[in-house]
C-alpha positions, 0 to 999 in steps of 0.5 A, a space after each residue: 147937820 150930817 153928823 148930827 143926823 148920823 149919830 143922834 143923841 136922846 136927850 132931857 128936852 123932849 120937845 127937841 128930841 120930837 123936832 129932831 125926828 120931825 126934822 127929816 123927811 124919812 122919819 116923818 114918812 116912816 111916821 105916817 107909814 106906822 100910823 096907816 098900819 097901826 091903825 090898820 092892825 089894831 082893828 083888823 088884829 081885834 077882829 081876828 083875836 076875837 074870832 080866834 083866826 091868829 093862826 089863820 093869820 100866822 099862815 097868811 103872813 107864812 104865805 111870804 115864802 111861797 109868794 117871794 120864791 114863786 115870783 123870783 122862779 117866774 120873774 115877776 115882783 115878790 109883791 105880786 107874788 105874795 098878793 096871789 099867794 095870800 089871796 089864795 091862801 085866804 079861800 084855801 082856808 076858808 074852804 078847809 075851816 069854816 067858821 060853824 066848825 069847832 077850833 080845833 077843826 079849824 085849826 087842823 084845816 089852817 095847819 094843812 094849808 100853812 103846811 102845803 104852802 111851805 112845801 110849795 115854797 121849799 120847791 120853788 127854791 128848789 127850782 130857783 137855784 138862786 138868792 132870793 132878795 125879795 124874801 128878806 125885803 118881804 119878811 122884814 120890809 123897810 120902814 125907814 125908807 118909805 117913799 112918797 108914792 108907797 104911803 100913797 098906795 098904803 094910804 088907799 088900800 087902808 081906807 078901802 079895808 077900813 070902808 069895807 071893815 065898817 060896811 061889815 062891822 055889825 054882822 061880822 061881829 055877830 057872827 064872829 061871836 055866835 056863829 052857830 045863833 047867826 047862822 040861825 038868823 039867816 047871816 052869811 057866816 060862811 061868806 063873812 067868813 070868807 069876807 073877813 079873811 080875805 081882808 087880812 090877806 090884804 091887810 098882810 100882803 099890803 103892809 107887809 111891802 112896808 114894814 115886813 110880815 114879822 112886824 104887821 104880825 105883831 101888831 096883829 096880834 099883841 095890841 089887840 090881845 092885850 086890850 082884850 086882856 084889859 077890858 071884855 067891853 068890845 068898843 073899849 077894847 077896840 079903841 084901846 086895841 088901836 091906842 096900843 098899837 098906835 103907841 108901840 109903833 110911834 115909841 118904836 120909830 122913836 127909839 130906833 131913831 137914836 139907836 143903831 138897832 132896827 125900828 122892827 125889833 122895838 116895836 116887836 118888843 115893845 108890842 110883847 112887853 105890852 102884852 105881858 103887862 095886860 095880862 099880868 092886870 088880868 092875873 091880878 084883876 082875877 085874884 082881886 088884888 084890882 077891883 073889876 069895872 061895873 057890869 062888863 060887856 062880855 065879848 061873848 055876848 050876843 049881837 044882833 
């Protein structure tokens, strides 16, 4: 059995290559572990592709290296340092680049921070002097040595953001769609602004302790653009936001097991090969080559 499971083979009997993976109880938590954070990603992720905030996103999970190299200069856990780091990250940004300015605004307002928060992180190195272990686990995390009391707390925190994502479901929607018309109907853009980033911070910072900043980034971004790439119905491309991800996680903890290459980079190339696919639909959808779907919902349209 231990050479089995040291060297396992893929085979034509999908039923027993399913067992096989099952059989072990690190695959069966490396398994729940990529469901919580699919589903997750897949929800906060189309939210942020919607409001256009993937940089905003990119910066908050760039917050790693201030939070790692911080935490080893004071002695604590690299994870308390990224938590404070992504916190303060997520009111930074906010702060710099509301939502009732234009993208472009925004976009400089979200460089400023991601540039101060490298600067900083260069200097803690600096300080520091020394190897910084916690960088590398933060960065590329473990999937395949989850523990029982980590998917625990993983489990938690991805139901309190799924309860808050779905108390501010309709307005942040509406804001994310018509900020200026929403601000106009009295919604707290700004505070939803506000609200929403610092459900990513959380989103990132929790998860990434698990599966690494690069592979939640991922997820973030590529399973909810491609079902934005596929569909313009909101609820549809949601729920496909959530299948994608779901899928591309699960076919990547499934591979990885029988190669000798890291789950990470599976799943990283399995989310962009799904996007390239999305977006060669939509390519070939807009010259006609496959029909439309009746009346579309546009992601632009307004909510109230």
């Amino acid at each position: 059995m231990q050479a089995e499971a040291a060297s396992p083979q893929l085979g034509w009997n999908l039923v027993h290559d399913v067992r096989e993976v099952l059989e072990y109880h690190f695959m069966v938590n490396a398994l729940l572990a990529g469901t919580v954070v699919a589903l997750i990603a897949g929800l906060v992720g189309w939210v942020m592709v919607v409001r256009r905030q993937v940089f905003a996103g990119h910066t908050l999970a760039m917050m790693a290296f201030p939070g790692a190299s911080s935490a080893a200069l004071l002695g604590v856990p690299g994870a308390c340092g990224y938590a404070v780091w992504c916190g303060a990250g997520a009111g930074a940004i906010s702060l710099s680049s509301p939502a009732t300015r234009s993208w472009g605004e925004r976009s400089a307002g979200t460089g400023a921070v991601q540039t101060l928060a490298l600067a900083a992180g260069f200097l803690f190195v600096s300080l520091y002097g020394g190897v910084l272990a916690d960088l590398e686990s933060v960065l590329f995390g473990n999937v395949l040595g989850v523990s029982d009391s980590q998917l625990l707390v993983l489990s938690l925190v991805a139901a309190a953001l799924l309860l808050a994502l779905a108390v501010l479901a309709r307005p942040l929607l509406f804001a994310s769609l018509d900020p200026e018309v929403a601000a106009a109907r009295g919604v707290p853009v700004r505070g939803l602004s506000l609200a929403f980033l610092a459900l990513l911070a959380v989103t990132v910072a929790a998860t990434s302790q698990i599966t690494g900043v690069l592979l939640v980034f991922s997820l973030l971004v590529a399973p909810p653009a491609a079902a934005q790439a596929l569909t313009a119905r909101p609820a549809l491309s949601l729920a496909l936001s959530v299948a994608l991800a779901l899928l591309i996680t699960w076919l990547g903890l499934a591979v990885s097991y029988f190669s000798i290459y890291p789950a990470g980079f599976f799943i990283s190339t399995f989310a962009f090969a799904v996007y390239l696919l999305a977006r060669l639909a939509a390519l070939l959808r807009a010259r006609g080559l496959v029909r439309r779907p009746r009346r579309p919902l546009a992601l632009g349209a307004r909510v109230s």
